[in-house]
C-alpha positions, 0 to 999 in steps of 0.5 A: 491531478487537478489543480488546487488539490492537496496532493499533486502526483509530481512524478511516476513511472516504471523502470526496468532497473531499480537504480533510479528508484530513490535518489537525492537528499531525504529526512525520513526513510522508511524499509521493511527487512522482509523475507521478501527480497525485494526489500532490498532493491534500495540497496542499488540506489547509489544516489540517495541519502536520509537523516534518519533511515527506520527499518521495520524488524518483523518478529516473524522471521520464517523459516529460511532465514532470509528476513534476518539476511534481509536486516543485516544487508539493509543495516550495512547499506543505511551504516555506509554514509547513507543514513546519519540516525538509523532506528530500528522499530519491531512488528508483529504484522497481526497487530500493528497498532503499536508499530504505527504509534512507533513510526508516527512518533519517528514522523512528528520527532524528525518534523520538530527536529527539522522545523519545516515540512519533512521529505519522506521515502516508503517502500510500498513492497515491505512496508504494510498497507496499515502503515505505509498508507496511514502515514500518507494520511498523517502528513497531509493532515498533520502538514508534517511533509511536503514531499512523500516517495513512495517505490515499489518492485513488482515481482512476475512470480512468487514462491513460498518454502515451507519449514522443510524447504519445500516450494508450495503453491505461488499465491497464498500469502497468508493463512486463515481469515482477513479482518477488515481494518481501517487504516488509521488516518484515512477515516473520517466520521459516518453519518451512521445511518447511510447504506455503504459503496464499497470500491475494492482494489481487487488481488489474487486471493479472491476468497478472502477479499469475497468474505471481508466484502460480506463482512462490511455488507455494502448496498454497491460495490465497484470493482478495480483490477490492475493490468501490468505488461502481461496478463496472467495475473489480471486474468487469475484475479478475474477469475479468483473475484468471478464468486464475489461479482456474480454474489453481488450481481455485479454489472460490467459497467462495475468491473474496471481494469485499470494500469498498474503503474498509473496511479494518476488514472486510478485516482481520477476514475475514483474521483469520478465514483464518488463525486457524484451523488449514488444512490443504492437500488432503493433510491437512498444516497450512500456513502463511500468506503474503500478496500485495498486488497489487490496490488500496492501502487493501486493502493496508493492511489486508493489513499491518495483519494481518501486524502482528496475526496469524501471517503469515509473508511480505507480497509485492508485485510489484516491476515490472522497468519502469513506464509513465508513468500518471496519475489522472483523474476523483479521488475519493473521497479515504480516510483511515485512523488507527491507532493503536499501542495498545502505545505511545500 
């Protein structure tokens, strides 16, 4: 990360146990009690304790009861000595605006209580893009934090169990349309009038993501895929993404695949997309918007760049229903801590 920049990428790496993915003293903790067990990887952390920890109870909670055994562990693990304040807040993931008045009410209350920049913990894995990623733009507007931890537990397999108990297809994790939303607090004003470049974190429901991307109608797009240690996802993403590159005659040159766990890397290609003047085939500079519809750790560092450079939109796709969908074979675990170089 460049000096003189906002945010410093103070440290990130991938283990393969979760013991070290949080640690030390904290103001703010920030879990979603999930159906997806991964939610529960802090609960390994021996060393970590918070002012005030905020789990995120979901109104749906599936079918097989996990998402409930998810809360009652999380709740234990925070009550024995790890959390002094713990504050429940609920979510309906298809409208989550009230939700993010909630969180960022924790956020500026811990700030005036605490009186100096706050050290917060998220967990990319349970915690939505809308929030997660909106509260990152929050306190490096805001100058409310100083610190931000931000982990993750990836997952080489899924499985998604239907109300009968049945094991469906491993990938589908929502059902219906995704709406292309903006991320509150990673926005800035338009100029209204540009033509758009739309740089896309692309996933495994390619589709959904082809549909949002018509949606938003850009005159360039840029393609960015993540590689972890194997290539079975990379290569269903690829294949999952071929309509949408080939609807926009997409050249190779605009397909890129970059580490999943090196978000430093991410953040630095993106700077070298948008730094420069671009122009649409007619000649006319365009603005740049980003989407974040692909793994989380490369989410990240969209927002980061949305912090730094001149990104006027950070989409995601809000599903009009979810599928009851759960990690298996966990690790690596990832860890990344910024640090806002403004206020700390």
């Amino acid at each position: 990360m460049a000096t003189g920049e906002m945010i410093e990428i103070l440290h990130e790496g991938a283990e393969a146990t979760p013991a070290h993915l949080l640690s030390g003293r904290h103001d703010v903790i920030i879990v979603g009690a999930s159906w997806d067990t991964r939610c529960r990887s802090i609960m390994f952390c021996t060393d970590v304790s918070t002012d005030t920890a905020v789990l995120i109870s979901y109104r749906n909670k599936g079918w097989t009861g996990r998402s409930r055994e998810s809360m009652r562990l999380l709740a234990n693990y925070f009550d024995n000595g790890v959390a002094e304040n713990l504050v429940v807040v609920d979510m309906e993931s298809t409208d989550m605006t009230s939700t993010w008045a909630s969180l960022r009410q924790v956020i500026v209350d811990a700030y005036v209580r605490v009186g100096r920049p706050l050290r917060i913990a998220i967990d990319l894995s349970s915690v939505p893009r809308y929030v997660s990623l909106g509260l990152l733009g929050l306190c490096v507007r805001a100058g409310c934090a100083g610190r931000m931890t931000y982990w993750y537990t990836a997952a080489n397999e899924y499985e998604v169990e239907d109300e009968n108990g049945e094991i469906t297809d491993n990938y589908q994790f929502t059902v219906g349309r995704w709406l292309p939303q903006p991320i509150p607090a990673l926005s800035r004003p338009t100029s209204g009038g540009k033509p758009m470049h739309l740089v896309v974190s692309a996933g495994i429901e390619g589709a959904l993501t082809k549909r949002m991307v018509e949606d938003l109608e850009p005159a360039k797009l840029t393609m960015i895929y993540s590689v972890n240690r194997g290539n079975d996802l990379l290569v269903k993403s690829h294949e999952e993404n071929r309509q949408l590159e080939s609807a926009f005659l997409l050249p190779g040159a605009d397909s890129v695949d970059l580490p999943l766990f090196k978000i430093s890397s991410v953040v630095s290609k993106l700077r070298a997309l948008i730094s420069d003047d671009v122009t649409d085939h007619q000649g006319r500079l365009i603005e740049h918007s980003l989407l974040v519809s692909g793994a989380k750790p490369h989410a990240l560092a969209f927002a980061v760049a949305a912090c730094l450079y001149d990104v006027k939109n950070v989409f995601f796709g809000l599903a009009e229903a979810r599928r009851e969908v759960t990690g298996r074979d966990f690790g690596p675990y990832y860890r990344c801590d910024l640090r806002m170089t403004l206020v700390d």
